[in-house]
N, CA, C and O of each residue as an XYZ file, in Angstrom:
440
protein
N    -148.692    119.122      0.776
C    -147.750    119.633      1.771
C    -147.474    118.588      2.859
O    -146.393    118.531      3.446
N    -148.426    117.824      3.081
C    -148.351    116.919      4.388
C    -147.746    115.692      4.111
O    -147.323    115.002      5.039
N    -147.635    115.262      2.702
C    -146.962    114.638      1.773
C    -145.279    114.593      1.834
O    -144.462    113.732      2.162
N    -145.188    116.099      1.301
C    -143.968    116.630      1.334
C    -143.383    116.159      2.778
O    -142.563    115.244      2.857
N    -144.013    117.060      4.232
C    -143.060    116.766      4.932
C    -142.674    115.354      5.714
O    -141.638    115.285      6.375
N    -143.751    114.036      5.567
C    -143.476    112.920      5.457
C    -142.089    112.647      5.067
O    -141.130    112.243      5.724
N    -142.236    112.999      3.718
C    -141.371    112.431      3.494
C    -139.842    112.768      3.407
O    -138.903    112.089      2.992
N    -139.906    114.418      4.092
C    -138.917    114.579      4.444
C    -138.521    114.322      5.788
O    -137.412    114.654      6.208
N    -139.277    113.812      6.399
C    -139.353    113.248      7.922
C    -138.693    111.627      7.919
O    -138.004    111.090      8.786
N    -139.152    111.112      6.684
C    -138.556    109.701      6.813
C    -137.004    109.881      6.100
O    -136.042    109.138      6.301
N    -137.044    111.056      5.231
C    -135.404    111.064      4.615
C    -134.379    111.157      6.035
O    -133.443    110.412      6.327
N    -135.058    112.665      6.989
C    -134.227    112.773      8.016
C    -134.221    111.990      8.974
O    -133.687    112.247     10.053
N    -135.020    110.576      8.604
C    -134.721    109.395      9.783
C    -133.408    108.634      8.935
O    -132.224    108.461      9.226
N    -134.165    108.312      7.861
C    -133.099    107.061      7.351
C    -131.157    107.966      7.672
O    -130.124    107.573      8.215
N    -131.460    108.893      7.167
C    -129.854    109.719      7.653
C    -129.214    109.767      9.303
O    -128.104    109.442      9.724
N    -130.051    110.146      9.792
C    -129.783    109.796     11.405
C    -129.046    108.323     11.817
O    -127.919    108.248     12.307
N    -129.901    107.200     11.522
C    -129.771    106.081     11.264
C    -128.350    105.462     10.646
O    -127.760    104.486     11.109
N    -127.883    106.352      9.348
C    -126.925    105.794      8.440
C    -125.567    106.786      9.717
O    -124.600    106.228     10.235
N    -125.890    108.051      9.878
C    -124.737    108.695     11.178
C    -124.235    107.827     11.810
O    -123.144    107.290     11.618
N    -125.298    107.549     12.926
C    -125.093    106.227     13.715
C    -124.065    105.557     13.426
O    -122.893    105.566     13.801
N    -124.843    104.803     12.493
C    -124.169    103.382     11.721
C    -122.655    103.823     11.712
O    -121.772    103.211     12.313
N    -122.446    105.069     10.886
C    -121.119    105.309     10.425
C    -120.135    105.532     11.660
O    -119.014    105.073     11.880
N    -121.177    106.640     12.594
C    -120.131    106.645     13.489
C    -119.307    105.521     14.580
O    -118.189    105.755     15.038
N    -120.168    104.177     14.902
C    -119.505    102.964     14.997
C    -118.763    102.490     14.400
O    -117.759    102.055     14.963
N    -118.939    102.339     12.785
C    -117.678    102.240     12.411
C    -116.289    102.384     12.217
O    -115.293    101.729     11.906
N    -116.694    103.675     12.577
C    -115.288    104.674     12.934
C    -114.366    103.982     13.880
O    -113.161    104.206     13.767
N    -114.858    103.057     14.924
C    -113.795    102.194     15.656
C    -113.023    101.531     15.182
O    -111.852    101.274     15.464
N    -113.918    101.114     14.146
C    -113.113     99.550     13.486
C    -112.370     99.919     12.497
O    -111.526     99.141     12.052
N    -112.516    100.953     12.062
C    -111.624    101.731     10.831
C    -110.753    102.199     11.368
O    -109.811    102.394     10.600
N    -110.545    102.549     12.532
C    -109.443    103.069     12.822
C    -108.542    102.453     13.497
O    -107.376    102.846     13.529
N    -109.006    101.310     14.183
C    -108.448     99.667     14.369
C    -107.732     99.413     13.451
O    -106.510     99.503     13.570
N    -108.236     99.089     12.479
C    -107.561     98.695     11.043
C    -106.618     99.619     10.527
O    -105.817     99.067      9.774
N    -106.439    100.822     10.672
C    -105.682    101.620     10.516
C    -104.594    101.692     11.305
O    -103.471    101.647     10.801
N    -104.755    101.796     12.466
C    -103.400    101.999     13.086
C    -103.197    101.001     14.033
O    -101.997    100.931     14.296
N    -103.843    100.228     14.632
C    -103.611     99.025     15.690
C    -103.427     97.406     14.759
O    -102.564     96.627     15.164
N    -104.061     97.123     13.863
C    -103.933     95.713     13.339
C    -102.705     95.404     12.867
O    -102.268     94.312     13.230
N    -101.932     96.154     12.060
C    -100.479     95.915     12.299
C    -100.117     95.054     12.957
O     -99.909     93.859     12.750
N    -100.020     95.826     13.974
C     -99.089     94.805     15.274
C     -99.724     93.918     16.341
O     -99.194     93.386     17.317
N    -101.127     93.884     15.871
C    -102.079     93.046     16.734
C    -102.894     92.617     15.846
O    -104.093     92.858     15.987
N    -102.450     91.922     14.785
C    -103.311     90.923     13.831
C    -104.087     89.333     15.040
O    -103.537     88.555     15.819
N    -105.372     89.496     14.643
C    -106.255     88.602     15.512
C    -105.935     88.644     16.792
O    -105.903     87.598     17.440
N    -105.660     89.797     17.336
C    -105.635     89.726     18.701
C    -104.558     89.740     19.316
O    -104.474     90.062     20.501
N    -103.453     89.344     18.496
C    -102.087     89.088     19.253
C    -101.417     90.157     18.999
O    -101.995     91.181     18.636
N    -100.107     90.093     19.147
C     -99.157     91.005     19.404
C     -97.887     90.714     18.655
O     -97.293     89.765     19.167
N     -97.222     91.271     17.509
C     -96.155     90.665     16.914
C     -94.860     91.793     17.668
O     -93.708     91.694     17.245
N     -95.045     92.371     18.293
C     -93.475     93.230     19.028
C     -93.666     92.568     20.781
O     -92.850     92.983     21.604
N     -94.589     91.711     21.181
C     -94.365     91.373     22.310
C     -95.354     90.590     22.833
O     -96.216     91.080     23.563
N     -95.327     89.230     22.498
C     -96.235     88.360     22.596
C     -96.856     88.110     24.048
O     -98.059     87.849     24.025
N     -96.371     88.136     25.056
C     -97.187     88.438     25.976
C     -98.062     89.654     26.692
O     -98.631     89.797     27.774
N     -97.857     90.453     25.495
C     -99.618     91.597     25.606
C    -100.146     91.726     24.403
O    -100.125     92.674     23.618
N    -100.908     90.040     24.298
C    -101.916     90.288     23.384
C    -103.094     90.672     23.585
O    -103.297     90.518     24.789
N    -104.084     91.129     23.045
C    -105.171     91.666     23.211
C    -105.957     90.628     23.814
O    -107.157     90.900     23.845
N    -105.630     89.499     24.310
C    -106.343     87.838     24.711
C    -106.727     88.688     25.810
O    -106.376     89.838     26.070
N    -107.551     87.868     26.432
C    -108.068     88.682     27.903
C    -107.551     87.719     29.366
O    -107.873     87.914     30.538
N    -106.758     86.778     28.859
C    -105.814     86.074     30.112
C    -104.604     87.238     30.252
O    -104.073     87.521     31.326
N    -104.223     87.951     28.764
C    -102.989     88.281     28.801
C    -103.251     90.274     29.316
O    -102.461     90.860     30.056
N    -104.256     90.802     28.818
C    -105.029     91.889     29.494
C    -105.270     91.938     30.668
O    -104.900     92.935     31.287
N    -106.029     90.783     31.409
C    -106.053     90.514     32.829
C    -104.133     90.410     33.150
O    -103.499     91.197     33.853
N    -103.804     89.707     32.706
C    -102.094     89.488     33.859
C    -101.412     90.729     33.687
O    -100.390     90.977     34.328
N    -102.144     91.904     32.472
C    -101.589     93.025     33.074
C    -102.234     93.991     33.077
O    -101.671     95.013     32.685
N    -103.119     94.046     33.345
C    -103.754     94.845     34.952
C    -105.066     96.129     33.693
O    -105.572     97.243     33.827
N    -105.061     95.268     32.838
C    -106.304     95.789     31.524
C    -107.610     95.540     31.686
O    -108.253     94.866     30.882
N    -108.002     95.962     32.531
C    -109.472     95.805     32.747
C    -110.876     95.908     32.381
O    -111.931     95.284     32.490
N    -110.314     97.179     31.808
C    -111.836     97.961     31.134
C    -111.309     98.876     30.502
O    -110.215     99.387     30.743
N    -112.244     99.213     29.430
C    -111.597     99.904     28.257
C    -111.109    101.072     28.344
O    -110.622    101.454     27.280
N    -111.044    101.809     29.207
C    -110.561    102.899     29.804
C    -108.773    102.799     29.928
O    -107.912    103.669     29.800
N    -108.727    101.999     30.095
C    -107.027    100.813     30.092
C    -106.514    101.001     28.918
O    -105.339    101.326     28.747
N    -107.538    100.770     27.793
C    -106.983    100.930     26.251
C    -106.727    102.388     26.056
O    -105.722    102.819     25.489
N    -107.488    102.979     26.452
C    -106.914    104.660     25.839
C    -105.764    104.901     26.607
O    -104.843    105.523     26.078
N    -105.649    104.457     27.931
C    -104.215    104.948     28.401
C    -103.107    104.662     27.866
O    -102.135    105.401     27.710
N    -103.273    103.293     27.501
C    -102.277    102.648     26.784
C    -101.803    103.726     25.288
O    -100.792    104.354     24.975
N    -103.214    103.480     24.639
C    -103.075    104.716     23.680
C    -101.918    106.060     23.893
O    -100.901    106.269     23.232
N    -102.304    106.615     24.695
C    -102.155    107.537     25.280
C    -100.308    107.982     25.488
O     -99.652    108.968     25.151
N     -99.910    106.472     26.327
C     -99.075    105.949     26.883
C     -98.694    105.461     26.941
O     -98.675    104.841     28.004
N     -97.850    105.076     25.827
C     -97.271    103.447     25.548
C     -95.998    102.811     26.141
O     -94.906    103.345     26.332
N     -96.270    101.940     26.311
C     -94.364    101.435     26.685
C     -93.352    101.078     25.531
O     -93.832    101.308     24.421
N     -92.468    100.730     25.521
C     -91.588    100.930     24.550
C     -91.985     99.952     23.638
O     -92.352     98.840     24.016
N     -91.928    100.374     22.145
C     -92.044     99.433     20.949
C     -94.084     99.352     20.564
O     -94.629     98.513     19.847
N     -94.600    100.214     21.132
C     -95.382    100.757     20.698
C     -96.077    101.943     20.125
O     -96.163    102.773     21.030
N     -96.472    102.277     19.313
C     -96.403    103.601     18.405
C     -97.572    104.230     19.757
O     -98.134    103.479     20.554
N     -97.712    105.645     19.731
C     -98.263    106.741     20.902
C     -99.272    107.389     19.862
O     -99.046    107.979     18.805
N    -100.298    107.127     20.420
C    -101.418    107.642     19.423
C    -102.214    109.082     20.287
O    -103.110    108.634     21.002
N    -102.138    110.277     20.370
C    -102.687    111.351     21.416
C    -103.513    111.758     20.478
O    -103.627    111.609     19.261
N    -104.025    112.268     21.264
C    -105.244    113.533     20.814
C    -105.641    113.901     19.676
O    -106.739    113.788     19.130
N    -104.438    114.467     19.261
C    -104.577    114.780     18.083
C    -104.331    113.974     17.198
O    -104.393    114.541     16.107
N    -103.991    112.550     17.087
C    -104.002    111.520     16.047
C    -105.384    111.260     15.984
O    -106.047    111.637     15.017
N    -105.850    110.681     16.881
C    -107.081    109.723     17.540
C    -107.730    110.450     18.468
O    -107.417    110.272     19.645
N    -108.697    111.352     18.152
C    -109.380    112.198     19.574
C    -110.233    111.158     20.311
O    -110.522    110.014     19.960
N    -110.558    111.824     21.401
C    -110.777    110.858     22.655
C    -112.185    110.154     21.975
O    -112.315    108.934     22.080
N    -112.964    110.755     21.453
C    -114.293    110.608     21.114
C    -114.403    109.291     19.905
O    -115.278    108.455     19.681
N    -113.043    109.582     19.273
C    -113.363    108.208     18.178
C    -112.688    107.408     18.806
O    -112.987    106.257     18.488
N    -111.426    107.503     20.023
C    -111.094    106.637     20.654
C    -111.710    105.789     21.563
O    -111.277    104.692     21.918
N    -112.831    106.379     21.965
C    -113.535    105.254     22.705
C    -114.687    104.177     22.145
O    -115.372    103.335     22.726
N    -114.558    104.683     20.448
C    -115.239    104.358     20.110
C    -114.300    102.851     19.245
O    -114.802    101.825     18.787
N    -113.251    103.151     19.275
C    -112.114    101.777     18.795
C    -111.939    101.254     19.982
O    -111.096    100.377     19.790
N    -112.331    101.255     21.536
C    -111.935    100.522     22.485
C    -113.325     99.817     22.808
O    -113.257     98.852     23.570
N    -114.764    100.235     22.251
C    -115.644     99.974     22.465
C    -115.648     98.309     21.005
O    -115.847     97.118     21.245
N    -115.356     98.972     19.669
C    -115.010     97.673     18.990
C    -114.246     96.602     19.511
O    -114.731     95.530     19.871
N    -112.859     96.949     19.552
C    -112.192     96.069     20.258
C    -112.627     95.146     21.854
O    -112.234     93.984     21.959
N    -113.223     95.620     22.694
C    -113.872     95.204     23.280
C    -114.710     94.373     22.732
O    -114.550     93.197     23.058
N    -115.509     94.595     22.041
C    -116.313     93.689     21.340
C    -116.402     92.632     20.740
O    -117.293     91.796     20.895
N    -115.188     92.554     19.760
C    -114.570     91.858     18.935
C    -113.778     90.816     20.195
O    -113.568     89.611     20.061
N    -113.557     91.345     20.958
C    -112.486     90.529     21.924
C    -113.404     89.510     22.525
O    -113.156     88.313     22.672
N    -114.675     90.249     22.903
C    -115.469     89.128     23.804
C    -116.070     87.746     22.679
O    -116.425     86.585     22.881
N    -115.944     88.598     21.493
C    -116.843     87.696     19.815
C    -115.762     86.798     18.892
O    -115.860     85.737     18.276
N    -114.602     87.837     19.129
C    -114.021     86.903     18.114
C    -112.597     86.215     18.490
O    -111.996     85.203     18.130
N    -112.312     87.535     19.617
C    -110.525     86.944     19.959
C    -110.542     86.633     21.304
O    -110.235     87.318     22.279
N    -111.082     85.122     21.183
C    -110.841     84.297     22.665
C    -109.623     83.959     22.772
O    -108.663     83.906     22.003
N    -109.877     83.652     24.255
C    -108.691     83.090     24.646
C    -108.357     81.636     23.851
O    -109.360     81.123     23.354
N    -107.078     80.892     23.657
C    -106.943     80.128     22.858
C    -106.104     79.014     23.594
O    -105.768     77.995     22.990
């Protein structure tokens, strides 16, 4: 018996663990889904001066990732409007938390 619940103790770790995992991913999948389009490596193909660069984030007024969901939220013209119900807030912060990431790792300034 003490056997048994071992090892159902380590099944319900390794699963916890793989949640996790998955649910981070969920940023980047959904990056890839609906934002890389038009912001392949960072840039911007409908309006090259708001690329995801962080000279071009800073000159307009993108600070912290909280900035990205509004944008989300709220787009200016020639950007697709992603609300609630596309992208709920919960996996959305979790694609501004990638992107963030990726921005500080992979899409420098150039």
């Amino acid at each position: 018996m003490k056997i048994f619940l071992l090892i159902l103790i380590l099944i319900m770790a390794c699963l916890s663990v793989l949640i996790v995992e998955a649910q981070e991913n969920i940023g980047e999948t959904l990056f890839n889904e609906h934002c890389v389009v038009c912001h392949p490596g960072g840039g911007n193909i409908i309006n090259p001066k708001k690329t995801l660069h962080s000279r071009d984030l800073t000159a307009n007024n993108i600070t912290k990732p909280e900035d990205i969901i509004s944008i989300m939220r709220n787009p200016e013209i020639g950007m697709s409007k992603f609300d609630n119900e596309k992208i709920p807030d919960n996996f959305a912060k979790k694609t501004r938390r990638v992107y963030f990431k990726d921005l500080q790792i992979s899409v420098s300034d150039r």
